[in-house]
C-alpha positions in Angstrom: 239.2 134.1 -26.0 237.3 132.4 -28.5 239.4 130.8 -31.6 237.1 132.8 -34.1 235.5 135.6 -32.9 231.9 136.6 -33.7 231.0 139.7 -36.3 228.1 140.9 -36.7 229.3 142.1 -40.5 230.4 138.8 -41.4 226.8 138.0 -42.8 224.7 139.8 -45.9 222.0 142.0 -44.0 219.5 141.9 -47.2 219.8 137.7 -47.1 219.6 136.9 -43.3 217.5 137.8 -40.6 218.7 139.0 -37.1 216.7 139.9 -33.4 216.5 144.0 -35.4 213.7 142.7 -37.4 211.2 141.1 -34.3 209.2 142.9 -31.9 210.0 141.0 -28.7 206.7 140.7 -26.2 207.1 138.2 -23.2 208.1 134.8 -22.4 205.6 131.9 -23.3 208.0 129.0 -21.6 211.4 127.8 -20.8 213.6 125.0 -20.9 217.0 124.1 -19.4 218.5 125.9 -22.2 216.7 128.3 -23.8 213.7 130.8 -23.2 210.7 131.1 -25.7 209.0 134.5 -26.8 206.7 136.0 -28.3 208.0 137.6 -31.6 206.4 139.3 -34.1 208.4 140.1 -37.7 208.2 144.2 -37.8 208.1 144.0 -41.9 205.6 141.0 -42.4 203.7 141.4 -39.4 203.5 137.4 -39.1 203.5 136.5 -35.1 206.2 133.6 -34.7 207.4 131.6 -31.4 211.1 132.8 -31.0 212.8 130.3 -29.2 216.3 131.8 -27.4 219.4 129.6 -26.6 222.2 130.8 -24.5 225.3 129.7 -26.3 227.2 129.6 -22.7 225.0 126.9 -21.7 225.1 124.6 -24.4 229.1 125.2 -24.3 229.4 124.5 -20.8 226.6 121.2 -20.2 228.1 119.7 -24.1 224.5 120.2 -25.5 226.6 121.8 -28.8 225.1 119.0 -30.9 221.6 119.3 -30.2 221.4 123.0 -31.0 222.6 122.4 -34.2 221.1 119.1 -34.9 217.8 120.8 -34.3 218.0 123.5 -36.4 219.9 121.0 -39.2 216.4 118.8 -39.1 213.7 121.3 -38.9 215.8 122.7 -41.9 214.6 119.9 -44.3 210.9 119.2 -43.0 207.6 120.7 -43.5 204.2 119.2 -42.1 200.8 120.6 -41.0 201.4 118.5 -37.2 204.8 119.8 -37.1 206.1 123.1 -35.4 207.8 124.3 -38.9 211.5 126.4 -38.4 211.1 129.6 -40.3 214.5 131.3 -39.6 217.2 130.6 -37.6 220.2 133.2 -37.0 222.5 134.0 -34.0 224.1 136.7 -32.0 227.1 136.9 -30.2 225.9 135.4 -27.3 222.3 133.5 -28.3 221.1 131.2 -30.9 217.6 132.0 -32.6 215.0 130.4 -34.0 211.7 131.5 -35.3 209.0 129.2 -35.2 205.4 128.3 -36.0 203.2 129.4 -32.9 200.9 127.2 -30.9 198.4 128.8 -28.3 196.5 125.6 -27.8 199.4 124.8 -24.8 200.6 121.5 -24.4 199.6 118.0 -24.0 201.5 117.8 -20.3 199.5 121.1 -19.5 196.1 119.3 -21.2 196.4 115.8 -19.1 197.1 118.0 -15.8 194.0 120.2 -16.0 191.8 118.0 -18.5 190.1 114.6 -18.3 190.5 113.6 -22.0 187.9 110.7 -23.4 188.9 108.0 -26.1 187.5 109.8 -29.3 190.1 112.8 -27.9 192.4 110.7 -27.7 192.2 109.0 -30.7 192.2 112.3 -32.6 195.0 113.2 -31.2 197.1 110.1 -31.6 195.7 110.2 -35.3 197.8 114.0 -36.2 200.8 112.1 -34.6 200.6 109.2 -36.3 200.8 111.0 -39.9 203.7 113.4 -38.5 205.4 109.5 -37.5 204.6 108.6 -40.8 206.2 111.7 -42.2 209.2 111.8 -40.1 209.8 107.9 -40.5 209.2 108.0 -44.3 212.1 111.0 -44.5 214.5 108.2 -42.4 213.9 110.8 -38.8 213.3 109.2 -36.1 212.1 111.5 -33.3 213.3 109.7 -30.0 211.5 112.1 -27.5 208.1 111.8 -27.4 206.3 113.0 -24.5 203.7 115.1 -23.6 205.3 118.6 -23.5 206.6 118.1 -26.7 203.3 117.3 -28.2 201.7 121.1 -28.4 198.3 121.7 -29.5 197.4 124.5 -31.9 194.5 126.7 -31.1 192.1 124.5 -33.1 193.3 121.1 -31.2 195.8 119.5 -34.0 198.8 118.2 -32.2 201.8 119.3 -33.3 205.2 118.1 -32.4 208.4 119.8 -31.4 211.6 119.3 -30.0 214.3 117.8 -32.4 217.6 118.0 -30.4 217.9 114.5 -30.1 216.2 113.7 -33.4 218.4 111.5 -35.8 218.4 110.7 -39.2 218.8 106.8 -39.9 221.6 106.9 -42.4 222.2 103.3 -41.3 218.6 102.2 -40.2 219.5 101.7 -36.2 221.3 103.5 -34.1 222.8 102.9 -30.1 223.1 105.6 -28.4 220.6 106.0 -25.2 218.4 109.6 -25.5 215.6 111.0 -24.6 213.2 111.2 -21.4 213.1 108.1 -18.7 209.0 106.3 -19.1 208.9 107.0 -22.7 211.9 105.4 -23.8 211.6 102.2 -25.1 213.5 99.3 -23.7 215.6 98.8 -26.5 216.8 102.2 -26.3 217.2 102.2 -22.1 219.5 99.0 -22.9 221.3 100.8 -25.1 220.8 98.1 -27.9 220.4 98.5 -31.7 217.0 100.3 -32.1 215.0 102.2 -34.6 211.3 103.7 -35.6 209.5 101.3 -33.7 211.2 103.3 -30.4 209.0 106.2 -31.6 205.6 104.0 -31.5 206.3 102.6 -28.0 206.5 106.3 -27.1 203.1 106.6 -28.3 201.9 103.4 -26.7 203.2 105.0 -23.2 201.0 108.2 -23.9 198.1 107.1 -24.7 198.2 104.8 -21.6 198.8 107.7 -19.5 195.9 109.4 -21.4 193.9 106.8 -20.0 195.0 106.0 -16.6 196.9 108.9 -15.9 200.2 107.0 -15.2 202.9 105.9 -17.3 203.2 101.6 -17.6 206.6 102.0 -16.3 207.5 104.8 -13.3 210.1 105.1 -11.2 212.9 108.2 -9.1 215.2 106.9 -12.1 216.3 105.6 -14.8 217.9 102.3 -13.2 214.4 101.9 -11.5 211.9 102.5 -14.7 214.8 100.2 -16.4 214.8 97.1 -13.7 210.8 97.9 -14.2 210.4 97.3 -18.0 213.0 94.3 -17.5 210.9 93.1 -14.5 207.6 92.2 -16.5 205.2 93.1 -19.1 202.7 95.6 -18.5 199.7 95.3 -20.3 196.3 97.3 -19.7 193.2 95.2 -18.7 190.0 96.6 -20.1 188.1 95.3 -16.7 190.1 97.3 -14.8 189.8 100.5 -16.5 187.4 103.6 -15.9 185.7 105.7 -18.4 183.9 104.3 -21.2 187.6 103.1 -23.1 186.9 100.1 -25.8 188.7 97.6 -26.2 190.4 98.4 -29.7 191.7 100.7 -28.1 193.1 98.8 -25.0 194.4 96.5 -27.4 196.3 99.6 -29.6 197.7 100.4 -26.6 199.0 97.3 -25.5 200.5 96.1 -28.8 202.4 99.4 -29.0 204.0 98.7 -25.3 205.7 95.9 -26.4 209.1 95.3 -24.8 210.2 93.2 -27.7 210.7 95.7 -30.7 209.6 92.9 -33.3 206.3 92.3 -31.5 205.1 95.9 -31.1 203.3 97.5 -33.3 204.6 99.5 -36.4 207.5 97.3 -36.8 206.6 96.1 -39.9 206.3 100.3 -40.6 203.0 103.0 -40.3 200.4 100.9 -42.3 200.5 98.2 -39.6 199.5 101.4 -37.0 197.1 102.8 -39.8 195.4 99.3 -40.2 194.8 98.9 -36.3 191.2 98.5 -35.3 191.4 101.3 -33.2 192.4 103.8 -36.3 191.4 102.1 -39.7 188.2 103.8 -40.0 190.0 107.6 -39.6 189.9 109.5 -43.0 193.8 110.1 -43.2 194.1 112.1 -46.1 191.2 114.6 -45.0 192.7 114.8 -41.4 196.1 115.7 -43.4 194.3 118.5 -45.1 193.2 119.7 -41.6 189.4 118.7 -43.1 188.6 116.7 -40.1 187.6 119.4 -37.4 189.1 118.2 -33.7 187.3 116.8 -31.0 189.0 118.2 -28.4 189.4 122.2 -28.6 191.5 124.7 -26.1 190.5 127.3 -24.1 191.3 130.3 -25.9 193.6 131.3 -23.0 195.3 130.1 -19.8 196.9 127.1 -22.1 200.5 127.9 -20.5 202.5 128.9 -17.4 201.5 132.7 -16.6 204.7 132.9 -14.4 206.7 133.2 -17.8 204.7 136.6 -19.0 206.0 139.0 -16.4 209.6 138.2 -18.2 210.4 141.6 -20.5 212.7 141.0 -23.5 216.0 142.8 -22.6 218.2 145.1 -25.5 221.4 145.1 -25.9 222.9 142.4 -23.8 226.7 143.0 -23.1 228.4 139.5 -23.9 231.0 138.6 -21.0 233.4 136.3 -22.7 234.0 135.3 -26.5 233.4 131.8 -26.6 234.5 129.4 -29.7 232.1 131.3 -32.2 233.5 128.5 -34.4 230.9 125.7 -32.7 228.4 127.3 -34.3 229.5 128.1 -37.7 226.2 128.2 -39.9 223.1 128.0 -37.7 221.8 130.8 -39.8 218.7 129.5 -42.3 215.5 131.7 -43.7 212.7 130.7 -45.6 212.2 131.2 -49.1 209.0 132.9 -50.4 205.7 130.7 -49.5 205.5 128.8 -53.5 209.2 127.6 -52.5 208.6 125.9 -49.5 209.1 122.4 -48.3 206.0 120.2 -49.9 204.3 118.2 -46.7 204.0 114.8 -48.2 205.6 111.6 -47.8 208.1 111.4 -50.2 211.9 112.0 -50.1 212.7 115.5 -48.8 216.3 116.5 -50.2 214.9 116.3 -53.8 212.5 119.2 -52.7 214.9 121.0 -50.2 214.1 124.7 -51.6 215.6 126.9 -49.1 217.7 129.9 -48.5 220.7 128.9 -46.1 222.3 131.7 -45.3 226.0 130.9 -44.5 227.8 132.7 -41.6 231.4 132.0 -43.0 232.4 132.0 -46.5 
């Protein structure tokens, strides 16, 4: 038995919102802990991504932290290239949260069944770029880019998602070793003192693999891609390449896959990455705007796993044990009305926070 229960009446109905108020339709993908659905709210009508997390499974694999470190950061960020939180509540046995959703599938999906040429690609590195400079600006530092986080709206911005592992730089580095073996930068594989710039070698081992259709550095592990990035330098050779790729954008590429953090590009911050050959001639503050229209554009369907759809939304689950409801004291958050919300520019965040949080215990 739990140390504190959980109570369904230990919240105010009229402030926060619960599963009662979405239509659940079918799954639209899964991850090792969670499910996501297709939700609509029955009062507005909006259609949101519902993304379910089985409070069991966190518990038992120690993910705790990166439940609620997600829904902590998504709680004080807004962008247009970002998959906004709009609630986030819980039930006895599941975390919830409502997000924005994108039918354009994902980038893993994209490179798999799409051969993507350099103004695609440069489009797309563009909307990341400004989320980077966004997330960077606000001290975040994102630490697991990869393709299926990078999710394409049904117009073709990139949006990104996925901030488990997500940290705010309260001391400018940090040591720890997260996120996905080939995009992590060596700094971060080494465990050493690292920050933003680990972020723009992540995008440097995209857009290679947008272009050659392998990462720089592969391996059946992490000790392998490791001994790899320690091994040599790899560095992309405009000679060798096919498709009609220029070399600006050989040469973005290969500044970005630096091993040494101080010789990559975007150490010296985003304008270094804005300034780039490759990028200086893209009209940011229209792209921001969503004024630039993109070059690459989804099917209208088949963007994600149909395997997922045949999975029904089941009522009324009947919890088998009463874990430590304490862990997840507060995960509850709602959206004010749409004049109150977060402002998506790049200035400090907290002196605009203007949002409901909806506190489980008082």
């Amino acid at each position: 038995m739990g140390s504190h229960s959980f109570r369904s009446d230990d919240w105010d109905r009229e402030m926060c919102v619960n599963i009662s108020h979405f239509k659940i339709h079918h799954t639209i993908g899964k991850g090792c802990f969670c499910r996501v659905w297709l939700a609509k709210h029955k009062t507005t009508k909006q259609i949101y991504a519902l993304k379910e997390i089985l409070k069991s499974r966190v518990i038992a694999q120690k993910h705790v932290g990166a439940a609620l470190n997600e829904q902590t950061i998504l709680s004080t960020i807004r962008h247009p290239f970002l998959v906004n939180m709009h609630h986030a509540f819980q039930s006895r046995d599941y975390l919830f949260l409502t997000l924005d959703l994108k039918t354009g599938g994902d980038l893993r999906y994209h490179l798999l069944n799409h051969t993507f040429v350099e103004e695609e690609a440069r489009f797309m590195i563009s909307c990341v770029i400004l989320t980077l400079e966004y997330l960077h600006s606000n001290k975040i530092i994102h630490r697991d880019l990869k393709p299926e986080n990078w999710l394409l709206d049904e117009d073709g911005y990139v949006c990104l998602t996925d901030f488990g592992i997500a940290r705010k730089l309260e001391n400018e580095t940090c040591r720890e070793m997260s996120g996905t073996p080939g995009y992590m930068a060596p700094e971060v594989l080494c465990q050493e003192s690292h920050t933003y710039t680990a972020d723009w070698f992540a995008i440097g081992v995209i857009l290679y693999e947008i272009i050659t259709g392998l990462r720089p550095y592969v391996g059946k592990n992490m000790n392998q891609i490791k001994n790899q990035i320690l091994d040599r330098q790899i560095q992309l050779k405009h000679e060798n390449l096919s498709g009609d790729w220029s070399k600006e954008c050989v040469d973005f590429v290969n500044k970005l896959i630096q091993r040494e953090p101080q010789n990559r590009l975007g150490f010296k911050g985003v304008s270094e990455v804005k300034n780039h050959p490759w990028v200086k001639n893209v009209e940011w503050e229209k792209l921001l705007r969503k004024e630039v229209a993109p070059v690459f554009k989804p099917p209208k369907a088949n963007n994600f796993n149909h395997k997922y759809v045949s999975e029904e939304w089941r009522d009324g689950i009947v919890a088998k044990s009463d874990y430590n409801q304490e862990a997840f004291k507060g995960y509850f958050y709602n959206e004010m009305s749409q004049g109150d919300k977060v402002e998506s520019n790049h200035h400090d965040l907290h002196s605009r926070r203007k949002y409901n949080l909806c506190q489980l215990w008082k």
